[in-house]
Backbone as a printed PyTorch tensor [residue, N CA C, xyz], in Angstrom:
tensor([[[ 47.0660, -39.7720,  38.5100],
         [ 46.6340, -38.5630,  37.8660],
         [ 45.7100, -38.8510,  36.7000]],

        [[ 45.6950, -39.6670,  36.0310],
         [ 45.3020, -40.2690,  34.8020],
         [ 43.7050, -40.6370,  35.8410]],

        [[ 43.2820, -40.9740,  36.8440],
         [ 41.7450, -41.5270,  37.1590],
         [ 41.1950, -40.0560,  37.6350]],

        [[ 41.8400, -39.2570,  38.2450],
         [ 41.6870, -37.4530,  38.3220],
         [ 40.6840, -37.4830,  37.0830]],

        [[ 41.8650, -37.4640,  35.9470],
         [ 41.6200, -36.4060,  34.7140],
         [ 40.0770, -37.5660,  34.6700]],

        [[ 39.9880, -38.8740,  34.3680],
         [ 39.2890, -39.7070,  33.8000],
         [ 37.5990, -39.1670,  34.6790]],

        [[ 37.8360, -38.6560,  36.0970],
         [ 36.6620, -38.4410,  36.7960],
         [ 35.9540, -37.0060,  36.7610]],

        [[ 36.9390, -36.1220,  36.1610],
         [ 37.1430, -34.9870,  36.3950],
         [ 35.9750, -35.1090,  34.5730]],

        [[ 36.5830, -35.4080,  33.7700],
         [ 36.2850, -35.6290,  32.1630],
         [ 34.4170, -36.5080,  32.4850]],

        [[ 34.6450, -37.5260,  33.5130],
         [ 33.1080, -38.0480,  33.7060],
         [ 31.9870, -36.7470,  34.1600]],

        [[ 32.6330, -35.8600,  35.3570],
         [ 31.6070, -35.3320,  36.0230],
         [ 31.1840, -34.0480,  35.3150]],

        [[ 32.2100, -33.6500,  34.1060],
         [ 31.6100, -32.6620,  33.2500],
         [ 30.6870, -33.1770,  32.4930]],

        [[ 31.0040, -34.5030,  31.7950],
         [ 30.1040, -35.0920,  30.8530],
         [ 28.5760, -35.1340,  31.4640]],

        [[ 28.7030, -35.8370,  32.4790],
         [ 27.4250, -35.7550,  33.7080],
         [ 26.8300, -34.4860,  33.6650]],

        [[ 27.7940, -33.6730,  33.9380],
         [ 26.5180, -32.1680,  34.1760],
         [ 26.0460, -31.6290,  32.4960]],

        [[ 27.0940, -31.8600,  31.2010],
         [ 26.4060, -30.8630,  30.0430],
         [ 25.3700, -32.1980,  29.8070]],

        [[ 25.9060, -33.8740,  30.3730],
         [ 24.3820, -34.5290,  29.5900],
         [ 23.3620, -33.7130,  30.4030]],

        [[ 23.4880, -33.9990,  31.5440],
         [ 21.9760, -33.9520,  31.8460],
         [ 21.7280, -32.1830,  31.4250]],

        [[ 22.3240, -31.3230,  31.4130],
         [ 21.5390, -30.3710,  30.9170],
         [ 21.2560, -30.3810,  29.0990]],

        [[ 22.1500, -31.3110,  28.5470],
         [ 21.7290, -30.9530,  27.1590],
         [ 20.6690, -31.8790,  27.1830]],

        [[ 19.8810, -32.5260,  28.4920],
         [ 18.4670, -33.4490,  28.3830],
         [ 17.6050, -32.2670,  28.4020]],

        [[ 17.9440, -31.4730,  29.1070],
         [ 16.6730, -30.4480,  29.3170],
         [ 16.9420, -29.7780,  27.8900]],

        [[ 15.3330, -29.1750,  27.4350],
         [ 14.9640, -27.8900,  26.4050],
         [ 15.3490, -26.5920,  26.9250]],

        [[ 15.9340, -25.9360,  26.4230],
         [ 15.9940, -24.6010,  26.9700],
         [ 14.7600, -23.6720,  26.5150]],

        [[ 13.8920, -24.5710,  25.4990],
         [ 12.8640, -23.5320,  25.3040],
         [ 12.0350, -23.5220,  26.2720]],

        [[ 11.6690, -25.3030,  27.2600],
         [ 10.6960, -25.3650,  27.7240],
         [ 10.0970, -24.2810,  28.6690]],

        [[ 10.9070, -23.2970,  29.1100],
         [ 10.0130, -22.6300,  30.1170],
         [  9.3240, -20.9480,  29.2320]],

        [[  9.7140, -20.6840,  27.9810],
         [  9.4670, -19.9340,  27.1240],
         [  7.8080, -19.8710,  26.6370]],

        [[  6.9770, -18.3790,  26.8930],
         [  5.5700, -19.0580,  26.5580],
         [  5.5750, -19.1430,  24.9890]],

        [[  6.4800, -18.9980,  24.2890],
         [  6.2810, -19.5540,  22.9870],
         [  5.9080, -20.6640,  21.8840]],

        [[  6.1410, -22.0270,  23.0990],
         [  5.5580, -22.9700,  22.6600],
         [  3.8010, -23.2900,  22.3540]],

        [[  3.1110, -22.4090,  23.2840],
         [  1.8410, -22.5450,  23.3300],
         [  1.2090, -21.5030,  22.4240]],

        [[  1.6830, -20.5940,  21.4820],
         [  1.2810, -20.1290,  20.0580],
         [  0.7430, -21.3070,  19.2710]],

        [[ -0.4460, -20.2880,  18.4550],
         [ -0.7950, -21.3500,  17.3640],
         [  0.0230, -21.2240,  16.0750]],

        [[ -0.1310, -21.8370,  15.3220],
         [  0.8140, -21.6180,  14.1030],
         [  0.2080, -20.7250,  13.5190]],

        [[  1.2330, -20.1090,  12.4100],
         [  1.5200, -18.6580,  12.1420],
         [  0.2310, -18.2210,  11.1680]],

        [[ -0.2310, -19.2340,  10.5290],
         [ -1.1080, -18.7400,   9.5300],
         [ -2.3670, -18.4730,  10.4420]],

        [[ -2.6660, -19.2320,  11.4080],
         [ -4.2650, -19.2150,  12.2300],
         [ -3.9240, -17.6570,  13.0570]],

        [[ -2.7210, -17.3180,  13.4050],
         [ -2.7350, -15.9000,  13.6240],
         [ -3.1220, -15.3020,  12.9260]],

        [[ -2.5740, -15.3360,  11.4140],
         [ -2.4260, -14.2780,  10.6460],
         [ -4.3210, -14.0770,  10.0530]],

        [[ -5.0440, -15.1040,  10.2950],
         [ -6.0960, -14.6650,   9.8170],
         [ -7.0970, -14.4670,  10.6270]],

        [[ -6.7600, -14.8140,  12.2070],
         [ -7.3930, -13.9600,  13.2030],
         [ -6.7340, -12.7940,  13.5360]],

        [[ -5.7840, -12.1380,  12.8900],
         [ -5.6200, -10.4130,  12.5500],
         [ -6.1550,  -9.9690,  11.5380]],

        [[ -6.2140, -10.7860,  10.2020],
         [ -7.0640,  -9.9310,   9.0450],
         [ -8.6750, -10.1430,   9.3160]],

        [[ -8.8530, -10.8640,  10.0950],
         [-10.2820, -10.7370,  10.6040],
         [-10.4870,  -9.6140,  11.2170]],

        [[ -9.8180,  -9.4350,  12.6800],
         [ -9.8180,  -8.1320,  13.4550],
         [ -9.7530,  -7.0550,  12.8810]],

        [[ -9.2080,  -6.8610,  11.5930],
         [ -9.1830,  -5.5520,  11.2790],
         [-10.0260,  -5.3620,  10.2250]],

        [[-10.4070,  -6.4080,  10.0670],
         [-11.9870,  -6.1820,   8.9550],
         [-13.2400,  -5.8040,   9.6570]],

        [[-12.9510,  -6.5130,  11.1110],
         [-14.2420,  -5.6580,  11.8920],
         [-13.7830,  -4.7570,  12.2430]],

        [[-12.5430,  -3.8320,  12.6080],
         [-12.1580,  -2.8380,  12.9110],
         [-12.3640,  -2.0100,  11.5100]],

        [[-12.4540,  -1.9660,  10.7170],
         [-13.1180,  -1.1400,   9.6880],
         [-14.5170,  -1.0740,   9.6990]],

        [[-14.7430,  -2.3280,   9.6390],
         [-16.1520,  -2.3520,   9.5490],
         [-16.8040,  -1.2130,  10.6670]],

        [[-16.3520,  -1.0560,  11.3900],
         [-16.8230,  -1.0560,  12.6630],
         [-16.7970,   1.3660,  12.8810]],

        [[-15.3330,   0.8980,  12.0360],
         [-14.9620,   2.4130,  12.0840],
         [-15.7540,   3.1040,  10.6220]],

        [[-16.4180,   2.5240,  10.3270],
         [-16.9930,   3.2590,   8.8780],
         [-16.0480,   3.4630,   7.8220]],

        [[-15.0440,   2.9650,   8.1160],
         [-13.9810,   2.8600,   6.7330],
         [-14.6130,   2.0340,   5.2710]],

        [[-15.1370,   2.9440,   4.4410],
         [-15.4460,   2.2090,   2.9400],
         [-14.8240,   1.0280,   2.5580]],

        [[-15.2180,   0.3650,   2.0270],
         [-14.6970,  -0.7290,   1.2900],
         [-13.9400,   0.0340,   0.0380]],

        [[-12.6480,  -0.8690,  -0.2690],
         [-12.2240,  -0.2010,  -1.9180],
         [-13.1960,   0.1550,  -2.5440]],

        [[-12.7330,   1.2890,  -3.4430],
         [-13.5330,   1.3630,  -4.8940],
         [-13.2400,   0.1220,  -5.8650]],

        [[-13.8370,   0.2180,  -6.8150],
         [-13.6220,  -1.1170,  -8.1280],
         [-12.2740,  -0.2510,  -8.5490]],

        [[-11.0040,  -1.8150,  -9.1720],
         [-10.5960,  -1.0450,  -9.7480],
         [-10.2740,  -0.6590, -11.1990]],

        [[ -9.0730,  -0.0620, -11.4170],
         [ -9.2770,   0.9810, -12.4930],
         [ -8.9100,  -0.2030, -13.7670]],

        [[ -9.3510,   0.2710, -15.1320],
         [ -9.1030,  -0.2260, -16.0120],
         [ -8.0880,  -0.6950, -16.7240]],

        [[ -7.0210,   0.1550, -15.8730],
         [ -5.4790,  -0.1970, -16.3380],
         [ -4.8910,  -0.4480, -15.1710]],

        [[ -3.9950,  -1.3300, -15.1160],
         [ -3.0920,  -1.8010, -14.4210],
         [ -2.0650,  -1.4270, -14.0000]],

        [[ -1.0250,  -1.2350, -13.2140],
         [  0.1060,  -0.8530, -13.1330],
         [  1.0350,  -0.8330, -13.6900]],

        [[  2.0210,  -0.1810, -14.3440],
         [  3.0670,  -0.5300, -15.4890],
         [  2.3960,  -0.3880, -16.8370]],

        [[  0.5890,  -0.0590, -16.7140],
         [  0.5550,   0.0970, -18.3050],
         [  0.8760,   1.7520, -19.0880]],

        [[  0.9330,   2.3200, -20.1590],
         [  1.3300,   3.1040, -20.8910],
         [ -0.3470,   3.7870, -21.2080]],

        [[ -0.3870,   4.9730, -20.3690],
         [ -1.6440,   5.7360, -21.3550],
         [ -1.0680,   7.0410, -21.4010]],

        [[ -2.5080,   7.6200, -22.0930],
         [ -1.9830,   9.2130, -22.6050],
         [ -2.9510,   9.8100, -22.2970]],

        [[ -3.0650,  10.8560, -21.2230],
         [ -4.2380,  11.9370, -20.9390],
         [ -4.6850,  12.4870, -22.0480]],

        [[ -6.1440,  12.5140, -22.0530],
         [ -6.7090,  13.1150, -23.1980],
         [ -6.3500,  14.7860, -23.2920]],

        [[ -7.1050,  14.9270, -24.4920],
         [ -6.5940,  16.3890, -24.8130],
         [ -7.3780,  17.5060, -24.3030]],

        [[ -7.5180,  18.7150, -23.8380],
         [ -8.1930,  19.4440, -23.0320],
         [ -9.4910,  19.5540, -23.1590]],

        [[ -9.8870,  19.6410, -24.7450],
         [-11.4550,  19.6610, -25.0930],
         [-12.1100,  18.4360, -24.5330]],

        [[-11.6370,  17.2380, -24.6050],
         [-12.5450,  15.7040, -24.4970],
         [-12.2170,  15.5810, -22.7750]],

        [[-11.5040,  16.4250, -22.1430],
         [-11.8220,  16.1000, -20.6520],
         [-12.6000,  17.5300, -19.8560]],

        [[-12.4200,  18.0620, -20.6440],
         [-13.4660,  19.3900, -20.3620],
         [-15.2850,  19.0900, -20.3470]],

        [[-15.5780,  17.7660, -21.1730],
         [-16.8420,  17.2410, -21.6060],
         [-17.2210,  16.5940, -20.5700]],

        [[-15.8900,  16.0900, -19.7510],
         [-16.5620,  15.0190, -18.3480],
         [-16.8290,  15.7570, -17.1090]],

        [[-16.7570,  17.1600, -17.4030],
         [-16.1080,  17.3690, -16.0050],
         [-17.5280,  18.4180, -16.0330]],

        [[-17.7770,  18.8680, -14.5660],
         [-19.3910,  19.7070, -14.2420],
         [-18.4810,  20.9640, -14.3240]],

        [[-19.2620,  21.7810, -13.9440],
         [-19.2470,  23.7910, -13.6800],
         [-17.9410,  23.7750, -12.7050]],

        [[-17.6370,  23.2230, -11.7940],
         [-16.8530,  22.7830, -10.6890],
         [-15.4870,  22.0960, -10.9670]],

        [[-15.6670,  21.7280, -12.3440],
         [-14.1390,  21.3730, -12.4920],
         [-14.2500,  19.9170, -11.8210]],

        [[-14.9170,  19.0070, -11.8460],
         [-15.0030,  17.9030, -11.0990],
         [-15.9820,  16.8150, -11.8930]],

        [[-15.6070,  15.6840, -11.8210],
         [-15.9350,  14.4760, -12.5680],
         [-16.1000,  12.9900, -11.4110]],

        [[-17.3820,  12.6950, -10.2720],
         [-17.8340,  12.0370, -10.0720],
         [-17.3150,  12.3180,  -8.8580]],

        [[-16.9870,  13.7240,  -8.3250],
         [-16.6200,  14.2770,  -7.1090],
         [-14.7400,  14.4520,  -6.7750]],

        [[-14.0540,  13.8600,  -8.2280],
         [-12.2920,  14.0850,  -8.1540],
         [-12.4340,  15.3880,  -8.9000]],

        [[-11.8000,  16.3310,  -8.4670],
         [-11.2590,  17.2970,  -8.3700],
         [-10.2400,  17.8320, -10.2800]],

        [[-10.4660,  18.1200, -11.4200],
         [ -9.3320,  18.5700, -12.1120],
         [ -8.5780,  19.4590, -11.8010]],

        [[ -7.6880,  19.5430, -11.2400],
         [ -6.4710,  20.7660, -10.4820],
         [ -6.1840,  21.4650, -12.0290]],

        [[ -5.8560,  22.6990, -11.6760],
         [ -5.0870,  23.7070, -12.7780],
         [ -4.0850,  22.9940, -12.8520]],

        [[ -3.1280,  22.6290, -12.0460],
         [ -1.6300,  22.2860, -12.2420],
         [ -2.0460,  20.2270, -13.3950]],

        [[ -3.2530,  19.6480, -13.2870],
         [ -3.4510,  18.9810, -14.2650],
         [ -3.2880,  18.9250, -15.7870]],

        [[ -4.0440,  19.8900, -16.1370],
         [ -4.1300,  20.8830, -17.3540],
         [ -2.6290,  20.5730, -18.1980]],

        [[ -1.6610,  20.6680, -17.3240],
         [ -0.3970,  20.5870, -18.0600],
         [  0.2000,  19.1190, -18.5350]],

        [[ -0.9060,  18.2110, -18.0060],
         [ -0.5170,  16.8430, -18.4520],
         [ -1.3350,  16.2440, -19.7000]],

        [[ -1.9880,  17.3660, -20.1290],
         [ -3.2590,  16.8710, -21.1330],
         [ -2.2900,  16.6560, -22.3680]],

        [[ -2.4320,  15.3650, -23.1370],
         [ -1.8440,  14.7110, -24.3890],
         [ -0.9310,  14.2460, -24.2700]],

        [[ -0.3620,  14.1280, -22.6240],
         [  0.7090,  13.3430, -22.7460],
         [  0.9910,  12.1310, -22.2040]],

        [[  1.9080,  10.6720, -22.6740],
         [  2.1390,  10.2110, -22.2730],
         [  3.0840,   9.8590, -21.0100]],

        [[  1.6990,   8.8120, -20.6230],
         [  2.5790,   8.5900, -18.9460],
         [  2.4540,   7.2800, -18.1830]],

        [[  3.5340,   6.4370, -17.3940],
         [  3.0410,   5.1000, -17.1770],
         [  2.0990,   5.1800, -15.7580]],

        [[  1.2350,   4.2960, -15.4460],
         [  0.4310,   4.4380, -14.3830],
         [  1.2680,   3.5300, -13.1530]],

        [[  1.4060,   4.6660, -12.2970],
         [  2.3030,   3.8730, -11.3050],
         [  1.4300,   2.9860, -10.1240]],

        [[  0.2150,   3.9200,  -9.6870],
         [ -0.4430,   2.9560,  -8.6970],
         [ -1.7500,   3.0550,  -8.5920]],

        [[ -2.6030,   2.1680,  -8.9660],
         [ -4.2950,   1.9420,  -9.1170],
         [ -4.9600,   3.0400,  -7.4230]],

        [[ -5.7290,   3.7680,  -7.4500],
         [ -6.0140,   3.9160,  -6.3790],
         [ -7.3430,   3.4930,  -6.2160]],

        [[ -7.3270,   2.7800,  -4.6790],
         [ -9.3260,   2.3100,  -4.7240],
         [ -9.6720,   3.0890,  -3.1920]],

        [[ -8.7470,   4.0500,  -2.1200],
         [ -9.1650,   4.5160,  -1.6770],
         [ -8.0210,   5.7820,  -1.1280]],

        [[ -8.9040,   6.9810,  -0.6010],
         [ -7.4270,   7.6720,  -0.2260],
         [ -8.2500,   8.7970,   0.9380]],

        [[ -6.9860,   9.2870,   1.5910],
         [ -7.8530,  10.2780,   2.5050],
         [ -7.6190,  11.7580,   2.4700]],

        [[ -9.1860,  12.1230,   2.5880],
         [ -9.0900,  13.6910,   2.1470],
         [ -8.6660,  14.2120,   3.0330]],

        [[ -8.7520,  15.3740,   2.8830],
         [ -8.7180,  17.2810,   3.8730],
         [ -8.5190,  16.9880,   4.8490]],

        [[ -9.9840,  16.1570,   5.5600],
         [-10.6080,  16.1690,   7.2840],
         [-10.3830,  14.9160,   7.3640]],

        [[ -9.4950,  14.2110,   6.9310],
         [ -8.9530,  12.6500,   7.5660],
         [-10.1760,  11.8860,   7.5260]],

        [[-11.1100,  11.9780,   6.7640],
         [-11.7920,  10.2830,   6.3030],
         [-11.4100,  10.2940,   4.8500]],

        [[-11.4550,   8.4130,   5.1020],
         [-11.2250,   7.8770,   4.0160],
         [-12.3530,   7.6090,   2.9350]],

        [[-12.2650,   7.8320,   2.4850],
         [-13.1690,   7.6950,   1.0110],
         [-12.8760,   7.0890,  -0.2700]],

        [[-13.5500,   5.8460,  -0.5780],
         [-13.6110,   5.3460,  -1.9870],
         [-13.4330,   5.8310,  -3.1640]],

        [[-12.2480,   5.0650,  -3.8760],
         [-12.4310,   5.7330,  -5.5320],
         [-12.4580,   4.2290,  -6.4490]],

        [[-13.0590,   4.6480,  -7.6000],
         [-13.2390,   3.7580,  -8.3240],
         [-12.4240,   4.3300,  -9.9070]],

        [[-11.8460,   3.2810, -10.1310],
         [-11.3620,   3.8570, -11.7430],
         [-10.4350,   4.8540, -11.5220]],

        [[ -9.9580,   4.4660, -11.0240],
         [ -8.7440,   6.0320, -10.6220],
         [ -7.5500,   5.6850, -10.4290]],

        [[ -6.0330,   6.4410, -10.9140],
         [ -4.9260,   5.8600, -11.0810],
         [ -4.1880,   7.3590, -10.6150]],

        [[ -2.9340,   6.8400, -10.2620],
         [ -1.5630,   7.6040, -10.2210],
         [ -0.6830,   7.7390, -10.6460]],

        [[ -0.1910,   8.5210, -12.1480],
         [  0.8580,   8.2160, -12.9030],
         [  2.1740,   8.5000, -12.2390]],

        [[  3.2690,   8.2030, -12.7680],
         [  4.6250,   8.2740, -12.7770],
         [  4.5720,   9.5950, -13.0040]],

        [[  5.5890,  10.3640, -12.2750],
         [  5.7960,  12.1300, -12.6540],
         [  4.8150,  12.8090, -12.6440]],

        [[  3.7330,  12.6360, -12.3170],
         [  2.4730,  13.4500, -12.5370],
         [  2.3610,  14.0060, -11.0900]],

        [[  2.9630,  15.1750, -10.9110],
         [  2.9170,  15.7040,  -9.3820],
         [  2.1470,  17.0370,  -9.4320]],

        [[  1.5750,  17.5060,  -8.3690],
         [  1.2640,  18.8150,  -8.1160],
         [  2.1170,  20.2520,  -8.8490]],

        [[  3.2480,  19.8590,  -9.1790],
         [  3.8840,  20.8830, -10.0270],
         [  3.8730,  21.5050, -11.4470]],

        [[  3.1370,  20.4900, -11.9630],
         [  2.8200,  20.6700, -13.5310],
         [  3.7200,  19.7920, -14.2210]],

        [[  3.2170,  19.6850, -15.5600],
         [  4.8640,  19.1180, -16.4390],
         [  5.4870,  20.1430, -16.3880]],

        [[  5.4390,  21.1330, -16.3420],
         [  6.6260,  22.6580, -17.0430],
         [  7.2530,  22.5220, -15.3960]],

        [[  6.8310,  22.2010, -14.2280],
         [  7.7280,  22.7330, -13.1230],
         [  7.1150,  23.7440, -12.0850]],

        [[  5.9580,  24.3100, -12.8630],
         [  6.2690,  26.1800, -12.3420],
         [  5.1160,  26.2720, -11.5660]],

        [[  4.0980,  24.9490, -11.1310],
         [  3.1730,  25.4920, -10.3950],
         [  3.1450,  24.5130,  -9.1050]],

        [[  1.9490,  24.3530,  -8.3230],
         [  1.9710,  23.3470,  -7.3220],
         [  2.1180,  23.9830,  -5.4260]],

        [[  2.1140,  23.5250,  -5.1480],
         [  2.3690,  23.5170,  -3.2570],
         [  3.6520,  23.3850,  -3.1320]],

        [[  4.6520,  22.4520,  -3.6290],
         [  5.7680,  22.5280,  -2.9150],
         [  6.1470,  20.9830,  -2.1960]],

        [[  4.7280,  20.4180,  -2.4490],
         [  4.9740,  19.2280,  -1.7130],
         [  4.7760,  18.0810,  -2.6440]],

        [[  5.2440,  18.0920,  -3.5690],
         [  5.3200,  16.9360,  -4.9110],
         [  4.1640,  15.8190,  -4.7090]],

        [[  2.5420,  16.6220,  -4.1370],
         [  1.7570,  15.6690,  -3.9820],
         [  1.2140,  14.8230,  -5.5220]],

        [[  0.6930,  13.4350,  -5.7030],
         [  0.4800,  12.9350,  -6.3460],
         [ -0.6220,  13.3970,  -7.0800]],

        [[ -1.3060,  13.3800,  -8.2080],
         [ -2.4650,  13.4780,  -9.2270],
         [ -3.0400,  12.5630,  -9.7200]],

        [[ -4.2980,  12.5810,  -9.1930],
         [ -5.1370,  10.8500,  -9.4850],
         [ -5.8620,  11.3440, -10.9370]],

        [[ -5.9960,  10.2470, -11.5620],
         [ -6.8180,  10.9690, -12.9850],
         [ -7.5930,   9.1240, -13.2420]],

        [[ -8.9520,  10.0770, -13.3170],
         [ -9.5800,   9.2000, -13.7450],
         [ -9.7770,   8.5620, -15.1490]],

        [[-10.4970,   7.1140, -14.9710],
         [ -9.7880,   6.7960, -15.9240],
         [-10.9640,   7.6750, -17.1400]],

        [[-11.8240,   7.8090, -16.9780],
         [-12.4860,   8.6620, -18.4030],
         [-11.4710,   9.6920, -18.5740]],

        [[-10.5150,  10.0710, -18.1410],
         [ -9.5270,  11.4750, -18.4360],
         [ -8.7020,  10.5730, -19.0000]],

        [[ -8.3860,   8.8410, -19.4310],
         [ -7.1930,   8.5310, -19.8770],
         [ -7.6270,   7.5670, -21.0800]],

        [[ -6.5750,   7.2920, -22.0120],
         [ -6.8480,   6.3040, -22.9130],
         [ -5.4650,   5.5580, -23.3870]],

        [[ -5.3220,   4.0100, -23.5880],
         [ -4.1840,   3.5740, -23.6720],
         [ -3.2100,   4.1430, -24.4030]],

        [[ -1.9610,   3.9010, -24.1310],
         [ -1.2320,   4.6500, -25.1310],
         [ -1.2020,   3.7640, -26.3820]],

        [[ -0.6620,   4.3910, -27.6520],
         [ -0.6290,   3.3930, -29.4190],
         [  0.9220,   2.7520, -28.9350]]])
């Protein structure tokens, strides 16, 4: 019984060697990828001609302040000076529901260098930011759409905070 067990113990060993000889990856087409970075920059290629290609603008420059810094919207008279007949300053828009952020401090949450309008193209901004809390509703609450959209303010509408 003892040469049983002893042959029985060989012919398993026999079958997991020879399969732990074989790769289990080898038949996987994964081996024949290039490494990860030569992908990754024949995709940011592709989609640079895929812009290119789709008329998507390049960023605007960006804005003078950074993210996380502290400014304070000017006061109604000194942004009233930038702005044309139209309520508009280099084609951005001053919303009524703006108006309610004039003199106050606010941190700038995200630089914008491009965004998309009305009719879904994208269009360049330069110098233009998105504060923290600064939504379509006003500071007081009481005006807006309903849809807590964001308020870009340029930066001639801002100055660091003291």
């Amino acid at each position: 019984m003892a040469v049983e067990e002893s042959r029985f113990t060989r012919t398993t060993e026999l079958r997991c060697g020879s399969a732990a000889n074989r790769c289990q990856y080898k038949s996987l087409p994964l081996r024949d990828l290039p490494p990860l970075g030569v992908v990754r920059r024949a995709r940011i290629a592709r989609e640079g001609l895929r812009e290119r290609r789709a008329d998507v603008p390049a960023p605007g420059r960006p804005s003078r302040f950074a993210e996380g810094d502290w400014v304070r919207v000017k006061d109604e008279a000194t942004v009233r000076t930038t702005l044309d007949a139209k309520d508009r300053h280099r084609g951005l828009w001053f919303t009524g529901s703006q108006w309610s952020y004039c003199g106050g401090v606010y941190q700038v949450e995200r630089v914008v260098r491009r965004m998309i309008d009305d009719h879904y193209r994208v269009r360049r901004l330069s110098g233009t930011v998105a504060l923290a809390g600064a939504t379509c509703h006003g500071a007081d609450g009481t005006q807006g759409c309903g849809l807590d959209c964001a308020l870009l303010f340029r930066d001639e509408w801002l100055e660091p905070a003291p």
